[in-house]
N, C-alpha and C positions, 0 to 999 in steps of 0.2 A: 683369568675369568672363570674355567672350571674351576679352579683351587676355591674362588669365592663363591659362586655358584652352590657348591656342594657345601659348604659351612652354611649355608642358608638356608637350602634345605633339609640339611641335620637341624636346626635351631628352628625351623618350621613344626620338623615331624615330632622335636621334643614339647615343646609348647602345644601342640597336639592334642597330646598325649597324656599331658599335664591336664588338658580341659577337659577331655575323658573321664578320666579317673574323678575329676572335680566333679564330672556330671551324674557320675556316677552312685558316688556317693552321694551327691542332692537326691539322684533320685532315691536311693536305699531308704530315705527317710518318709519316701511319698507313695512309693509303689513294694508293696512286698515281694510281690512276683519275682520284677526282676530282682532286686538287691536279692535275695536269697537264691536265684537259681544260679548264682555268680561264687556264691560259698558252699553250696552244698553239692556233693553228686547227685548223681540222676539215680532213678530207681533202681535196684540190682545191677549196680554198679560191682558187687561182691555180691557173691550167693550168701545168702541166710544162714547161720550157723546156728548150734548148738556145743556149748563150749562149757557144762557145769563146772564149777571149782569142788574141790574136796577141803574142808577145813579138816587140818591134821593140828590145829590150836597152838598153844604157846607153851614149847617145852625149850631146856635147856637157860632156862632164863633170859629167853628173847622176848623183845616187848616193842610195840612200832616209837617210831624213831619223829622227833619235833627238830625243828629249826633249832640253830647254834643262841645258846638264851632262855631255853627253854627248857626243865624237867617233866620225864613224865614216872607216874607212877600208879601202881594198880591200887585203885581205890577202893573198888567190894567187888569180890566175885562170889563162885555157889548159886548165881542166877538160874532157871531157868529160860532161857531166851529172855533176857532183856530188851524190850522194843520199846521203851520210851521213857524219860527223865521228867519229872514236874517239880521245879524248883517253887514251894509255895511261897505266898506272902512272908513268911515267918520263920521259913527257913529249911522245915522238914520238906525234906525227899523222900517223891512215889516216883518208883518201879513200876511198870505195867509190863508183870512175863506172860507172854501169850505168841502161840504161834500156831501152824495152821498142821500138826501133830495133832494125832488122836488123843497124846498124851500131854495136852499144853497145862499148864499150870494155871492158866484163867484165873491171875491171880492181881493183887496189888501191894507190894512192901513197901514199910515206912522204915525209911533213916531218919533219925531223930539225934543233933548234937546237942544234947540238953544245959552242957556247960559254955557251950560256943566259944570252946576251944581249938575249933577248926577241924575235931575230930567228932563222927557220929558213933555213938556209943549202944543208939537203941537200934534194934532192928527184928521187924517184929513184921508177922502177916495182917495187914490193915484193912483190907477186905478180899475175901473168896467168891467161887459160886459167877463169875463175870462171865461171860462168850466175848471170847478173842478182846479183853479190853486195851485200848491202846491209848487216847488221849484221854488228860485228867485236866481236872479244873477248879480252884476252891474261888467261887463267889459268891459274895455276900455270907449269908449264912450257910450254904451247901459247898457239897462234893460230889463232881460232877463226874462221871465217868461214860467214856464214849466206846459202847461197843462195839462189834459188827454189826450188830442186827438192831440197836437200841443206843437213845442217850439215858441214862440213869442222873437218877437225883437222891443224894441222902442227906439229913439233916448232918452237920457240921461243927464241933466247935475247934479250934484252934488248939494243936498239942494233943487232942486224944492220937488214940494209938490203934483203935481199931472200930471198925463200922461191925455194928454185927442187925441191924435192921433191915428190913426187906427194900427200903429203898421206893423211888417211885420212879417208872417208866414216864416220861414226859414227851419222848419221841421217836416214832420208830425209825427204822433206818433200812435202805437195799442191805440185803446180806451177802457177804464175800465178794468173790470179785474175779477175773483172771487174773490169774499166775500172781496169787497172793493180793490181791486187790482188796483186802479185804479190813485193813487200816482205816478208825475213823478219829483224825484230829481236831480238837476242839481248841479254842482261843475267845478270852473274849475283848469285846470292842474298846480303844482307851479310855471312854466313859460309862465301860463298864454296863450299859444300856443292850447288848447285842450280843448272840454267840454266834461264832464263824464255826461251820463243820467240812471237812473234808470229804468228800466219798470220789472214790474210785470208780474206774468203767470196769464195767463187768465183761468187758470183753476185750480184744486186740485190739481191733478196726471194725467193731459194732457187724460180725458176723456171725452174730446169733438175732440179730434183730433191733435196730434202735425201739422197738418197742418195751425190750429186755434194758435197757438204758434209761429208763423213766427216774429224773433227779440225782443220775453217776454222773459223772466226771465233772463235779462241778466242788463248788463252795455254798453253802448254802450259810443263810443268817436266819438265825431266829431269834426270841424275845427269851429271857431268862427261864421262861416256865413253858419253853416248848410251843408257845402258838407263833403266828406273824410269817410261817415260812416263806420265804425269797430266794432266789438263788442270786446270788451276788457276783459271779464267775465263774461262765463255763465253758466247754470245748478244752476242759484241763482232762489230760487222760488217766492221770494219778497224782492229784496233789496231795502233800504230806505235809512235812514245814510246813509252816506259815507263823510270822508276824507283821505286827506292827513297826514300821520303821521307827525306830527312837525319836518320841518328842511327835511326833506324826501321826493326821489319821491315813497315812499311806498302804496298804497292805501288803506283805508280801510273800511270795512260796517255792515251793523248788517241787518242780512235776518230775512225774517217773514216764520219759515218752512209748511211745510204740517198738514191738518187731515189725523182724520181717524183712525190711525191706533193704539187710545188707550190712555190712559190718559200720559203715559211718553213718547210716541213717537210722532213725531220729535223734538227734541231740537232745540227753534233757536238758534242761534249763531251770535258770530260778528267773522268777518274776514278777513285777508290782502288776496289783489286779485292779484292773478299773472296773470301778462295779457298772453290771451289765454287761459286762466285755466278753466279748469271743476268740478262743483263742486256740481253734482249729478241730481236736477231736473231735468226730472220726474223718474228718473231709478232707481238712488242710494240715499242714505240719509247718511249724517255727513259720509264722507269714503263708502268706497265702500261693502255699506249694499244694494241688491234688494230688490226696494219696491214692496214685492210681487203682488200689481196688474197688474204691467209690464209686466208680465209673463214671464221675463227670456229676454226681447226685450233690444237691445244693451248691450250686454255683453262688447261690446269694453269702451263702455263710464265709464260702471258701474265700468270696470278696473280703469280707471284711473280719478277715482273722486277725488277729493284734500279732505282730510280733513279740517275742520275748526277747528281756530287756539284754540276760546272758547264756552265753551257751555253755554247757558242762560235761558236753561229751556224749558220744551217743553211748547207749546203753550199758553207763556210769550206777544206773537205778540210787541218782541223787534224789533222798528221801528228808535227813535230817536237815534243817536253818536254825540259826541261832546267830544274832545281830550280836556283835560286842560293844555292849553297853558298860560297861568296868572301866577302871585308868589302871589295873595293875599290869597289863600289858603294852609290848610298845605302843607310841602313838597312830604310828601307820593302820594298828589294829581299831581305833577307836572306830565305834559304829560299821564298821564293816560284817560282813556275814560270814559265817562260817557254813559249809558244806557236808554234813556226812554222806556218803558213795558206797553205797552197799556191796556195787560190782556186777558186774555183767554174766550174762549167760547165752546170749543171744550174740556174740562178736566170735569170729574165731582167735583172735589175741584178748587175753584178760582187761578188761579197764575197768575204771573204779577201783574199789579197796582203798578206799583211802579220807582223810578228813581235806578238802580242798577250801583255801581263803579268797574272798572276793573281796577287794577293797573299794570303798567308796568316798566319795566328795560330794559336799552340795548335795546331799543327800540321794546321791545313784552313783550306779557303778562307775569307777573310774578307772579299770585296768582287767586285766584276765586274770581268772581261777591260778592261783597259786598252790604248790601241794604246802598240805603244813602237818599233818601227820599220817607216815607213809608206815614203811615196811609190814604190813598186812599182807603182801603175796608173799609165799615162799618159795615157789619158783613156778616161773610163768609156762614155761614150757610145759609143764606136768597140771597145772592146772592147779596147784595146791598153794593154801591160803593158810593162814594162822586164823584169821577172823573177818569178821563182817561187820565195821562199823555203820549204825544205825545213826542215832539219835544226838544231838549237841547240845550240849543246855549251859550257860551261865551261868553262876554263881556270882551271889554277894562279893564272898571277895577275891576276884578275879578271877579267879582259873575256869581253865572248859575241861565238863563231861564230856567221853564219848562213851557212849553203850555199842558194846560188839555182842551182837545176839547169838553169833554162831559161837565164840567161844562162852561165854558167859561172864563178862567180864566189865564192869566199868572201868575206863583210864579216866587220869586225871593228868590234864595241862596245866602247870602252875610257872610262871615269868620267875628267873634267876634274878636275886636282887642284885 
């Protein structure tokens, strides 16, 4: 009778335990709160760190390292900080080198493959004179360039090779940002009706004043000529990436989270935005966690923070997205996202440096961040890096750009036939 007794109550408390975790997960989907205080530590769980890396760049003919199937190869370097790829309609590639140096280059170069031989052959300065330009955009008839402080509009025609007109201010914009917050990405809508813009928080955790926050951390939409302003989604504390999911008016982005509060806290994350959606900064973090500096201020907001959709690591400073939209890669790659991870400063162990893959199904995430091109540290202990991949861009025929701004370097991924 103990012998049976005891098998029955093992087979109670497993079944249990089974409903637990059942219930637990129902509720993850219903309650932010708890489902996330269940994955995340608690606040200074680890003390705050300060952990810069030193980029000592790519010598000896070392280069970061892709999955077996995959070549990589240096595709243009001689950049000054390259911070961002725009793959046009048509084919030429803009550079936007700009960085938050007294010495940046506040510049825009065009690669131009005129034979579309696979090889760009033109490369030429295609417009100067910019502050901090970082996303670009050819619609309709213009070129749109999105500053820090401004969005720029120039007349446009296809294949020229250099803007040399004064251009028209259409928008202004917050200027800079904390600790480099100063990124402003543009996208527009798949009917091409609407521009998505980026801006950053100009602070940590809004400790200079959410007054000092008026239109950061958000997404903002406007109408091609700069009126109709909206904010589409906010409580983003640095979004960068963004697209459109393939075939979709779905949107999506990859946020640069908060310090501060410890070597695993905040994860960034990438995420689809619903527009109107609130998605924490500076209150709540990933779900509706209070960042205790807030001290308990907007309780409404903190209600209804959105979770995001994946996590990427805390302070990974996941900036770059790029959906693979191509078939010259394997299939597992279709439509999935790519990640670039700038790298952390803020963890006492390095994370980021690295290009990370999220795969998807049914149009959302269906598995965890995979690494897909790595060897950017050079040795973790010491703190030294080869580079800093930024920005991920698509190509026509298959392969992925990474721009590494610290070394100056564009790589190219291209699939083994």
């Amino acid at each position: 009778m103990t012998i049976q007794f005891s098998k029955i109550f093992m087979l109670l408390t497993v079944l249990n335990s089974v409903n637990l975790c059942v219930c637990a997960q129902t509720q993850m989907g219903k309650d932010s709160t708890s489902a996330n205080k269940a994955i995340l530590p608690e606040p200074y769980a680890t003390p705050s760190a300060v952990n810069n890396s030193r980029v000592v760049g790519w010598v000896d003919g070392k280069q970061p390292t892709a999955p077996a199937g995959f070549k990589v190869n240096r595709f243009a370097d001689g950049f000054e900080s390259p911070r961002w790829i725009y793959a046009s309609p048509n084919g030429d590639l803009f550079i936007s080198e700009s960085s938050t140096k007294p010495s940046s280059a506040n510049r825009i170069t065009i690669l131009q493959d005129s034979d579309k031989d696979g090889k760009y052959d033109t490369r030429e300065i295609f417009l100067s004179g910019q502050n901090k330009p970082f996303g670009m955009l050819v619609l309709d008839s213009f070129f749109y360039v999105a500053n820090t402080d401004a969005l720029m509009r120039y007349p446009y025609t296809p294949g020229q090779k250099h803007i040399s007109e004064t251009g028209t201010k259409i928008l202004d914009l917050p200027a800079g940002g904390y600790n480099n917050h100063w990124t402003r990405n543009i996208i527009a809508s798949p009917d091409g009706k609407k521009i998505l813009i980026t801006v950053g928080s100009g602070s940590n955790n809004g400790e200079n004043g959410m007054d000092k926050e008026i239109r950061r951390a958000n997404i903002l939409e406007i109408n091609p000529d700069g009126s109709g302003e909206k904010i589409y989604g906010a409580g983003l504390r640095n979004p960068v990436g963004m697209q459109f999911y393939p075939g979709t008016n779905t949107l999506w982005t990859a946020v640069n989270e908060r310090d501060g509060l410890g070597d695993n806290l905040v994860p960034d994350y990438m995420t689809s935005v619903k527009r109107d959606g609130f998605y924490g900064w500076p209150y709540a973090y990933f779900g509706a966690n209070p960042d205790p500096r807030m001290n308990g201020e907007r309780a409404d907001l903190v209600k209804k923070t959105i979770i995001p959709d994946v996590d990427l690591g805390p302070h990974t400073a996941s900036l770059g997205m790029a959906f693979y939209n191509q078939n010259a890669f394997p299939e597992k790659y279709k439509n999935g996202a790519f990640v670039g991870q700038h790298g952390s400063w803020n963890r006492s162990e390095l994370s980021g440096y690295k290009v990370v893959f999220v795969p998807f199904k049914n149009e959302m995430p269906s598995g965890k961040p995979e690494d897909f091109l790595t060897g950017f540290i050079d040795d973790a202990e010491k703190s030294r890096v080869h580079g800093r991949p930024v920005c991920v861009t698509v190509l026509a025929d298959g392969s992925l750009l990474v721009a590494d701004d610290a070394s100056n370097v564009i790589w190219q991924v291209t699939a083994l036939k």
